[in-house]
C-alpha positions as CSV (number, residue, x, y, z in Angstrom):
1,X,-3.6,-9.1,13.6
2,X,-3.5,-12.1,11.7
3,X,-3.3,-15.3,12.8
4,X,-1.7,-17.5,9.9
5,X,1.9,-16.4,9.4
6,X,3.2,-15.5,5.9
7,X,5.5,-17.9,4.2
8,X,7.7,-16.9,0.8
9,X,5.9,-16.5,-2.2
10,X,2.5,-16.0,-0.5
11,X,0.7,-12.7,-2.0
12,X,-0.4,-9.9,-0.2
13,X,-3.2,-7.6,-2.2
14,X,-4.7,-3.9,-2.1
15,X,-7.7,-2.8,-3.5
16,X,-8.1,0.8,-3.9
17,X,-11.0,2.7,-5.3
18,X,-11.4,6.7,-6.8
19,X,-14.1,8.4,-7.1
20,X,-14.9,11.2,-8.8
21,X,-13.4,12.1,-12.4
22,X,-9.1,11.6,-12.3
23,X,-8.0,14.9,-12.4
24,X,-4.9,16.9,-10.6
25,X,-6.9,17.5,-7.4
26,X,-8.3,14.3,-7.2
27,X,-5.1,11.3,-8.7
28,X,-5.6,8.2,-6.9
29,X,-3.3,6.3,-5.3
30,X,-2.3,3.3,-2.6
31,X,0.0,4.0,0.4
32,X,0.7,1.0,2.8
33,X,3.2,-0.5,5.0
34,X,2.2,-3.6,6.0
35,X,3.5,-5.5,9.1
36,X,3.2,-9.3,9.2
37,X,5.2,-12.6,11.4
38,X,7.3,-14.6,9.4
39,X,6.8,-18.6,9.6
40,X,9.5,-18.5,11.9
41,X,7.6,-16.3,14.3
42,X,9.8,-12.6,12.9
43,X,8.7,-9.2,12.6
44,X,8.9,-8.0,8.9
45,X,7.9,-5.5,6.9
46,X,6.6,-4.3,3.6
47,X,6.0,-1.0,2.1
48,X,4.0,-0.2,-1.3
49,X,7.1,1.0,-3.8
50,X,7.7,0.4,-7.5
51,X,8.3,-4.1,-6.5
52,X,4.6,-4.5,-6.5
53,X,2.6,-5.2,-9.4
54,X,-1.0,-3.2,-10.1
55,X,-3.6,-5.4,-12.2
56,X,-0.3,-7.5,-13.7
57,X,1.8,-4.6,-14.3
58,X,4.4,-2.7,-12.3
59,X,2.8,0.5,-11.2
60,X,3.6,4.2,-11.3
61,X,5.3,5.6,-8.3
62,X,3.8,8.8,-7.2
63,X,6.4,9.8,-4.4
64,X,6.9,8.7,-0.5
65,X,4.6,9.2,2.0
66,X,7.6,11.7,3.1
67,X,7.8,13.3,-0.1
68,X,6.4,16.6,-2.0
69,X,2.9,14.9,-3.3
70,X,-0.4,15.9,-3.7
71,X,-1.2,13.9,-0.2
72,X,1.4,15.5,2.1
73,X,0.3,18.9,0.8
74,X,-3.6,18.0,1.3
75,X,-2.9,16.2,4.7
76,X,0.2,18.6,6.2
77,X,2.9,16.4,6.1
78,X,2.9,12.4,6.3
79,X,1.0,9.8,7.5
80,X,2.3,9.0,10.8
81,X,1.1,5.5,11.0
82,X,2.8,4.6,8.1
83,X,6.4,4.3,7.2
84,X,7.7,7.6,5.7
85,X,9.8,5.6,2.7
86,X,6.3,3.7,1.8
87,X,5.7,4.8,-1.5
88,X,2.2,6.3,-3.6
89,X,1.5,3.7,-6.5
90,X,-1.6,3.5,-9.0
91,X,-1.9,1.5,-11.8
92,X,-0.1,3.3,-15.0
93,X,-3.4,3.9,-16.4
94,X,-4.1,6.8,-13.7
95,X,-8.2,7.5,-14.9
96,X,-8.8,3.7,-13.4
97,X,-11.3,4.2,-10.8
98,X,-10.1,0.5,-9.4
99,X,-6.8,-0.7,-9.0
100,X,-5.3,-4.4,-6.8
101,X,-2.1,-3.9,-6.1
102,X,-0.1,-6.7,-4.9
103,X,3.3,-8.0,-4.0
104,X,4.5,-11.2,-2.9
105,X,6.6,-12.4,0.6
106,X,10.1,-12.6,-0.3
107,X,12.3,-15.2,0.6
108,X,14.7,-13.7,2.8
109,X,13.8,-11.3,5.5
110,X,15.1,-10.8,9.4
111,X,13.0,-9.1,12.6
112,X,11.6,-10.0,15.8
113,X,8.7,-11.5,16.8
114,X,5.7,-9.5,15.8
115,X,2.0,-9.3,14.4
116,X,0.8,-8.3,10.8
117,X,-1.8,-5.1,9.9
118,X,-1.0,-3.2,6.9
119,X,-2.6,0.8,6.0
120,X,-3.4,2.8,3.4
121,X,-4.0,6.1,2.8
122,X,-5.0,8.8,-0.2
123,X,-6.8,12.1,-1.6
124,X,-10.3,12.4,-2.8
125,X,-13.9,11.2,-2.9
126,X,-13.4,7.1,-2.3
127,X,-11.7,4.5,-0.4
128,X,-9.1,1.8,-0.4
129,X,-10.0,-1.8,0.6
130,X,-7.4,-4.2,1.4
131,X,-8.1,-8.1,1.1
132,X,-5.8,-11.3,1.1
133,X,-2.8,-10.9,3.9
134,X,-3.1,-7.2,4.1
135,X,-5.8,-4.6,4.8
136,X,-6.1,-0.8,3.6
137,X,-8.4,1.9,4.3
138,X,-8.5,5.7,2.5
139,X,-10.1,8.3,0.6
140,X,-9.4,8.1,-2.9
């Protein structure tokens, strides 16, 4: 839970990590939805897609945490804890080992009031970290 509301234009970031040499059975990828309160005291919500921006760039999109991907097939079937329309995304260079993803607060968002946690989620030999306004954990 976070204790500092998000404002508009503040950044969240994910740090994800693979290990192991890229290959089919081993991509790498980030998967969140991340859950924060508004300055106003409202529930929103974000999920990873093709909005955010991986080292400066706009990443590839892998499929939904509901889709036909690697992950679903690895894992049998979605991650629960995580919003089924959230979507994989990498840098475009896939062999990276290391990737920050990162997206900022929009300006115009609705909800209730709430608390913020973010997750994330892949394949592999590794891990995801999250740092700023978000957090991540995995196996990349």
């Amino acid at each position: 839970m976070f204790e500092t509301p998000l404002s508009p234009g503040d950044e969240i970031a994910i740090t994800g990590s693979n290990f192991g040499a890229y290959s089919g059975s081993n991509p790498a990828a980030v998967l969140a939805t991340i859950t924060y309160t508004d300055k106003y005291g409202n529930l929103q919500q974000l999920n990873t897609d093709g909005s955010w921006f991986c080292d400066g760039e706009r990443p590839s999109v892998l499929g939904a945490n509901n889709g036909n991907t690697i992950w679903t097939q690895v894992l049998g079937g979605t991650i629960p804890q995580i919003d089924k329309d959230a979507q994989w995304i990498w840098n475009i260079n896939p062999a990276l080992e290391r990737t920050t993803c990162t997206v900022r607060i929009p300006s115009k968002k609705h909800g209730n009031n709430g608390h913020g946690n973010g997750n994330g989620h892949g394949n592999g030999n590794g891990h995801g970290n999250g740092n700023g306004n978000g957090n991540g954990h995995g196996k990349h």
